[in-house]
KOLBA-196205 format. One record per residue (C-alpha): x, y, z; residue in one letter; residue number from 1. Coordinates in nm, 3 decimals. Example, Ala and Ser with C-alpha at 12.3 -4.5 7.8 and 13.67 -1.06 7.14 Angstrom:
KOLBA-196205
+---------+---------+---------+--------+-----+
|      xx |      yy |      zz | residu | num |
+---------+---------+---------+--------+-----+
|   1.230 |  -0.450 |   0.780 |      A |   1 |
|   1.367 |  -0.106 |   0.714 |      S |   2 |
+---------+---------+---------+--------+-----+
END
This chain:
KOLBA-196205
+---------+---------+---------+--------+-----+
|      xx |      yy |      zz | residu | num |
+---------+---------+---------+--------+-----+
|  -2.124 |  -1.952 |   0.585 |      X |   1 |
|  -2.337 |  -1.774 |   0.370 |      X |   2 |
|  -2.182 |  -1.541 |   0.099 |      X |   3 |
|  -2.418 |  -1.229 |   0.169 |      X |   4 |
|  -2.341 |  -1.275 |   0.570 |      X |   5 |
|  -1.991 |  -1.245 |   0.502 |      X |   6 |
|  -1.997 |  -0.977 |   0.305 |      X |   7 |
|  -2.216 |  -0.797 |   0.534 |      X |   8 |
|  -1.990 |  -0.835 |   0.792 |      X |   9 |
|  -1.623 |  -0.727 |   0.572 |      X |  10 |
|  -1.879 |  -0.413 |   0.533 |      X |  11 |
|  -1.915 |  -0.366 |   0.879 |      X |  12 |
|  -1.525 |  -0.453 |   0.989 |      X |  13 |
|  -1.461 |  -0.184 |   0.761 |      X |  14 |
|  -1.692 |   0.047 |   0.922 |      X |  15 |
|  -1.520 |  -0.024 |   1.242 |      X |  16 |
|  -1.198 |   0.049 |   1.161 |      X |  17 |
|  -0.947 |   0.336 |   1.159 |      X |  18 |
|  -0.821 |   0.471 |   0.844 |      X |  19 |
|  -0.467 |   0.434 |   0.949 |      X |  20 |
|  -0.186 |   0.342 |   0.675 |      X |  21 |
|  -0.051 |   0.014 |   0.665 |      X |  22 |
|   0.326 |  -0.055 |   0.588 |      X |  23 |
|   0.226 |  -0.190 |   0.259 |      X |  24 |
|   0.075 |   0.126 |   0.168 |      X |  25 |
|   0.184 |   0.420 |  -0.051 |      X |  26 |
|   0.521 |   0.337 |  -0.141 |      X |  27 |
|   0.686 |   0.466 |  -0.489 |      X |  28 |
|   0.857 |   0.183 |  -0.604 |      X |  29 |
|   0.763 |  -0.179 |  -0.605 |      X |  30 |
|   1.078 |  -0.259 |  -0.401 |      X |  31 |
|   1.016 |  -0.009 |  -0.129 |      X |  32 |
|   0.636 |  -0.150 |  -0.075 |      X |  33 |
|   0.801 |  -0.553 |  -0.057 |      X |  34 |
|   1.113 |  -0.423 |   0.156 |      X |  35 |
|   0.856 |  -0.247 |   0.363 |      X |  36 |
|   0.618 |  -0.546 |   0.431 |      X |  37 |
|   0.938 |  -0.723 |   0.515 |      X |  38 |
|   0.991 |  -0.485 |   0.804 |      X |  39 |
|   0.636 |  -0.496 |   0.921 |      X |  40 |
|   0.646 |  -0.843 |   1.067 |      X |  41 |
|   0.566 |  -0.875 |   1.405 |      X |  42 |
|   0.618 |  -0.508 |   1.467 |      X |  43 |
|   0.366 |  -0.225 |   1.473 |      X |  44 |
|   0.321 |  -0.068 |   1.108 |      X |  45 |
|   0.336 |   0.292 |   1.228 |      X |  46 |
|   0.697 |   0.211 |   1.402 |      X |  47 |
|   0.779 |   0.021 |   1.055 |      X |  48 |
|   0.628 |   0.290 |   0.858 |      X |  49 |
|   0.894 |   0.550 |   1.043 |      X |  50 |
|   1.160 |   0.333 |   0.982 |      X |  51 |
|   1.127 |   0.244 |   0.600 |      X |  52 |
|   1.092 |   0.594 |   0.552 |      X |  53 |
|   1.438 |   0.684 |   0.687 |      X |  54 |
|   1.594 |   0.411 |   0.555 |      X |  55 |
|   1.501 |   0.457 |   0.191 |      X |  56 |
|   1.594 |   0.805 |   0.259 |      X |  57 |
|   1.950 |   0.698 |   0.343 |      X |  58 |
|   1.878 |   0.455 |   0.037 |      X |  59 |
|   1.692 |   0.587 |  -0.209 |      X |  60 |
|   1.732 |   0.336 |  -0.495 |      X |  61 |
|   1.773 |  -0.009 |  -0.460 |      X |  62 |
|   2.159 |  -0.016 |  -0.583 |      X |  63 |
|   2.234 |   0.189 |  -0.268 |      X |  64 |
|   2.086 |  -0.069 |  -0.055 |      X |  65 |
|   2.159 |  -0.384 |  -0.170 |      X |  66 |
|   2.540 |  -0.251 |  -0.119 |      X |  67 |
|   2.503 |  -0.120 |   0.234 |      X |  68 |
|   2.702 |  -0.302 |   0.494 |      X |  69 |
|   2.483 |  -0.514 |   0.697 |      X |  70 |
|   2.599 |  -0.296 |   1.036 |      X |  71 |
|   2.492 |   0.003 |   0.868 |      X |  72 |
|   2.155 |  -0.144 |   0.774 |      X |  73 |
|   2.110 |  -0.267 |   1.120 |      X |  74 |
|   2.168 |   0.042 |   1.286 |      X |  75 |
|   1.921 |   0.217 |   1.072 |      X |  76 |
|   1.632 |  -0.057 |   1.116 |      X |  77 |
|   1.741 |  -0.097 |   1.509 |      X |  78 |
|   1.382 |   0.042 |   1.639 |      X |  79 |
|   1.175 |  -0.264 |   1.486 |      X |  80 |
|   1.117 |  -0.605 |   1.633 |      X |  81 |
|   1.399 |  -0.878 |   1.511 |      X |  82 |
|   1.610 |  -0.600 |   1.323 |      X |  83 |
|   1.906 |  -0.809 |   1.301 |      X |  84 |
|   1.761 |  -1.114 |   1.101 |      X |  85 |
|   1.571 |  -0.856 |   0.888 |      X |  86 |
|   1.868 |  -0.641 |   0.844 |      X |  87 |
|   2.015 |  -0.959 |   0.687 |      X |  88 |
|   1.700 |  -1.040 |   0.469 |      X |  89 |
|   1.681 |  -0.676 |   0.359 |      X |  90 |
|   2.025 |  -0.735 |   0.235 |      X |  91 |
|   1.988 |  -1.043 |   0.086 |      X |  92 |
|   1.707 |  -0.962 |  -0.066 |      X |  93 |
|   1.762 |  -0.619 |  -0.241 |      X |  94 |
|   2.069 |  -0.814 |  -0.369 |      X |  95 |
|   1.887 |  -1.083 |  -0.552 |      X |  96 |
|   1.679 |  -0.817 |  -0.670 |      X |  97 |
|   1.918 |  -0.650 |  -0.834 |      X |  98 |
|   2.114 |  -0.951 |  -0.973 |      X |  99 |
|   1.813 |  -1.116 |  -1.098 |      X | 100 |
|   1.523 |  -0.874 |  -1.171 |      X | 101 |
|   1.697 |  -0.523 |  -1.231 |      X | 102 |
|   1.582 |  -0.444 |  -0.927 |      X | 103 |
|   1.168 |  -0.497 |  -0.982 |      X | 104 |
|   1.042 |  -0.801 |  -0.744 |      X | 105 |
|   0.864 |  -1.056 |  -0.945 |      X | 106 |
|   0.491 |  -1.070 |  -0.925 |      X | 107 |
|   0.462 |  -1.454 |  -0.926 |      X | 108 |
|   0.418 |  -1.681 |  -0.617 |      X | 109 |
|   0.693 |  -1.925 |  -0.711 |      X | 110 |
|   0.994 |  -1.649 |  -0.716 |      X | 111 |
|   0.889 |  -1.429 |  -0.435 |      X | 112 |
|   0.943 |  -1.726 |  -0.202 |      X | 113 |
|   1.236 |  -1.750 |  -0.289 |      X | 114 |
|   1.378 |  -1.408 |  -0.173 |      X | 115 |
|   1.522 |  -1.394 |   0.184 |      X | 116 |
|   1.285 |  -1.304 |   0.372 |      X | 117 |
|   0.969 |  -1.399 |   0.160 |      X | 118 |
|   0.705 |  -1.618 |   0.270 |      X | 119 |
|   0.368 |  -1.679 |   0.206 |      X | 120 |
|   0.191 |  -1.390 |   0.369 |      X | 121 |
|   0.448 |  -1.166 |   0.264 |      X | 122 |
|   0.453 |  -1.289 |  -0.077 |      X | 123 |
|   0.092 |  -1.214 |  -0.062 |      X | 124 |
|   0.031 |  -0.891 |   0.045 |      X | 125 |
|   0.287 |  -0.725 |  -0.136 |      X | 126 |
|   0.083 |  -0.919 |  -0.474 |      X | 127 |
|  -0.256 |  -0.753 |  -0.343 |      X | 128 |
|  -0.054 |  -0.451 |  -0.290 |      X | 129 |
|   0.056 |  -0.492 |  -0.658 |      X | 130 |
|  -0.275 |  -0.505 |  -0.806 |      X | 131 |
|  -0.318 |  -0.879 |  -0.790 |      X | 132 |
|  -0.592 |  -1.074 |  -0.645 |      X | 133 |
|  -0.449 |  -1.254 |  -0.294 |      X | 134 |
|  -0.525 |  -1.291 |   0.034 |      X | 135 |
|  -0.235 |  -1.213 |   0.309 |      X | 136 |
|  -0.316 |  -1.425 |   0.611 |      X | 137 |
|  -0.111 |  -1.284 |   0.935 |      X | 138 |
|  -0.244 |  -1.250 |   1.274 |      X | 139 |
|  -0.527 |  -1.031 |   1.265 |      X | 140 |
|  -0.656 |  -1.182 |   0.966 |      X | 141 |
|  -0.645 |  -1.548 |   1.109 |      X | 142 |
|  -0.799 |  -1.441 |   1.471 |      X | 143 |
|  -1.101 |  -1.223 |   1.303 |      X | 144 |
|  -1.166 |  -1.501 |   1.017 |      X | 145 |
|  -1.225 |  -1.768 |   1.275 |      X | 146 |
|  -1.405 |  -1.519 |   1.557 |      X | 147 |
|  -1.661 |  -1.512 |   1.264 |      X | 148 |
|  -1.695 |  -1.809 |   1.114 |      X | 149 |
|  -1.535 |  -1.781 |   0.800 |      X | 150 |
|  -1.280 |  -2.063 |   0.874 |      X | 151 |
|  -1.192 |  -2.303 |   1.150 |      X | 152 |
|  -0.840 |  -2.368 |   1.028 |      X | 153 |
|  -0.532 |  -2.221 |   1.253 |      X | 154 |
|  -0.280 |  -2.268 |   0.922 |      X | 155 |
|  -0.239 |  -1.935 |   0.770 |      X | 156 |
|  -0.288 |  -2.177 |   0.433 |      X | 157 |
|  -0.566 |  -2.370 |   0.518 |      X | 158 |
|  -0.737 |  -2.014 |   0.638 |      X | 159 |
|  -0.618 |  -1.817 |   0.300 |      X | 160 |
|  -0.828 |  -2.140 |   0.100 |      X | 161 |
|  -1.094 |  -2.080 |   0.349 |      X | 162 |
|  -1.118 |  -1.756 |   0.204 |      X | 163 |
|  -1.054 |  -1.779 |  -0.128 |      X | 164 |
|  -1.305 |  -2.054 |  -0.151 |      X | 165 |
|  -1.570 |  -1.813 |   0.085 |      X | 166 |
|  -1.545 |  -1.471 |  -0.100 |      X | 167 |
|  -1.535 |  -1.399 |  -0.482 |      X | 168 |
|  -1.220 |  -1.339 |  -0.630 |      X | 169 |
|  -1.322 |  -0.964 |  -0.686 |      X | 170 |
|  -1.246 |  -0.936 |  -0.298 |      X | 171 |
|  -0.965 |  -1.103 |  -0.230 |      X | 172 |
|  -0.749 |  -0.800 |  -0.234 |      X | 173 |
|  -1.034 |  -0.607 |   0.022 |      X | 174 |
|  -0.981 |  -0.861 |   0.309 |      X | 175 |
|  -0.616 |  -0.809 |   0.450 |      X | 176 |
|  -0.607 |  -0.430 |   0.491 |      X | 177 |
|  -0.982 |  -0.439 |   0.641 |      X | 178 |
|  -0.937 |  -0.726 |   0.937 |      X | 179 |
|  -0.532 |  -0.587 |   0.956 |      X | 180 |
|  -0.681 |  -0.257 |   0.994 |      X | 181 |
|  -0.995 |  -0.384 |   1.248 |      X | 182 |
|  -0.757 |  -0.565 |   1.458 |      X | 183 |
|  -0.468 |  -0.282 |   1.519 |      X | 184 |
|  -0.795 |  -0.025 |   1.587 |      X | 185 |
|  -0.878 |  -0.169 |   1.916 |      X | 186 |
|  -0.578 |  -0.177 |   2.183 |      X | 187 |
|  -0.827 |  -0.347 |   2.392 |      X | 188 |
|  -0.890 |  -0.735 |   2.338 |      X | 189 |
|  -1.233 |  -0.756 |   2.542 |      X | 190 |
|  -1.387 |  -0.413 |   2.342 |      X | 191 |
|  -1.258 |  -0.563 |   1.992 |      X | 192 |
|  -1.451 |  -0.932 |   2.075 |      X | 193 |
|  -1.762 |  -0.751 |   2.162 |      X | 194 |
|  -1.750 |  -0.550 |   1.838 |      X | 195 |
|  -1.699 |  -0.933 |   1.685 |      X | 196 |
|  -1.964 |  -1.088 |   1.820 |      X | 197 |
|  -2.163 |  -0.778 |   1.719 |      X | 198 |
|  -2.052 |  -0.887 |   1.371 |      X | 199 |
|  -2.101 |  -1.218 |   1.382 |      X | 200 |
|  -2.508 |  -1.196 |   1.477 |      X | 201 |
|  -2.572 |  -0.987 |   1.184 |      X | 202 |
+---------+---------+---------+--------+-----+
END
C-alpha cells in the first residue's frame, strides 16, 4: 500500500464522517476518560456517554467509586451492554487505582493491562486519548483497515502492526477516532461499503 494512498483515503474517511463524540472524548480527569472507554465496549458510545456521565455524577472522584458497592454500581451502569462484568471491572479497577497510583492510571502498556478490565485496545485508546502515539484496534477499525487494504490480518495485533508499520508515527493517534467515527456514521452496511470502495479506488 502506498503511503500517499493511505493517507488520501484517512482524509477522505474523515470527510465522511459525523462529528459525533466518542466515549473517550472530553472527560476531566484521566480516570473518568479510562473508566469511560471501559464502558464503551460493545455498546453504542452515545448510550455509554449518558451513562458515564451520571455515574461520575453520583461519583465524582475516584475515592467515591472505588468504594461503591458493586449493586449500587450495577444499577447505575444497568443501560449498557454486559453491565454486570463491567460493574465488577469498574470496581476493581478504580480500586487498584487508588491503592497503587493515587488514583491517576498509568500511561505505560505493561500496567494498564493489568487493571481489570484493561486490554489491549483499551489500553490503547485511552494512551492516544492521553496524548500518546497508539493505535486502538476494535471493530470498526479492523473491518475499514482491511475493506481498504491497509492490512489483511483479522488479529486486532497483527492489524495495529499493520498500521503502525503503514502510517508515520505522527498519525497514529488520527486513525481510531476517524474509522470509529466512519463506521458508527452509517447505520446502513451496504451504503457504508459503497462509500469504501469509493475510498479504496482513489
Amino acid at each position: 500500500m502506498d503511503l500517499k494512498k493511505a493517507l488520501r483515503q484517512l482524509e477522505m474517511l474523515e470527510k465522511y464522517s459525523s462529528g459525533m463524540r466518542l466515549a473517550a472524548e472530553r472527560w476531566d480527569a484521566p480516570w473518568k476518560t479510562l473508566i469511560a472507554i471501559i464502558l464503551s465496549a460493545r455498546s453504542r458510545d452515545e448510550k455509554t456517554i449518558e451513562v458515564a456521565i451520571d455515574l461520575f455524577k453520583k461519583y465524582p472522584n475516584i475515592g467515591k467509586l472505588a468504594n461503591a458497592k458493586l449493586g449500587d454500581i450495577e444499577n447505575s451502569i444497568r443501560q449498557i451492554n454486559f453491565y454486570k462484568t463491567k460493574a465488577r471491572n469498574v470496581l476493581g479497577c478504580t480500586k487498584v487505582l487508588v491503592k497503587n497510583y493515587n488514583g491517576n492510571p498509568p500511561h505505560d502498556m505493561d500496567k494498564l493491562l493489568e487493571l481489570p478490565g484493561v486490554g489491549r485496545k483499551t489500553a490503547n485508546v485511552f494512551l492516544s486519548e492521553s496524548g500518546k502515539d497508539a493505535i486502538g484496534v476494535d471493530t470498526h477499525v479492523s473491518y475499514v483497515s482491511r475493506k481498504l487494504g491497509w492490512t489483511e490480518n483479522t488479529n486486532p495485533e497483527k492489524i495495529e502492526t499493520d498500521l503502525k508499520r503503514l502510517f508515520p508515527q505522527k498519525y497514529w493517534r488520527k486513525i481510531n477516532p476517524i474509522l470509529v467515527r466512519f463506521g458508527k456514521s452509517y447505520t446502513s452496511e451496504k451504503r457504508k461499503n459503497v462509500i469504501l470502495e469509493k475510498i479504496k479506488r482513489m
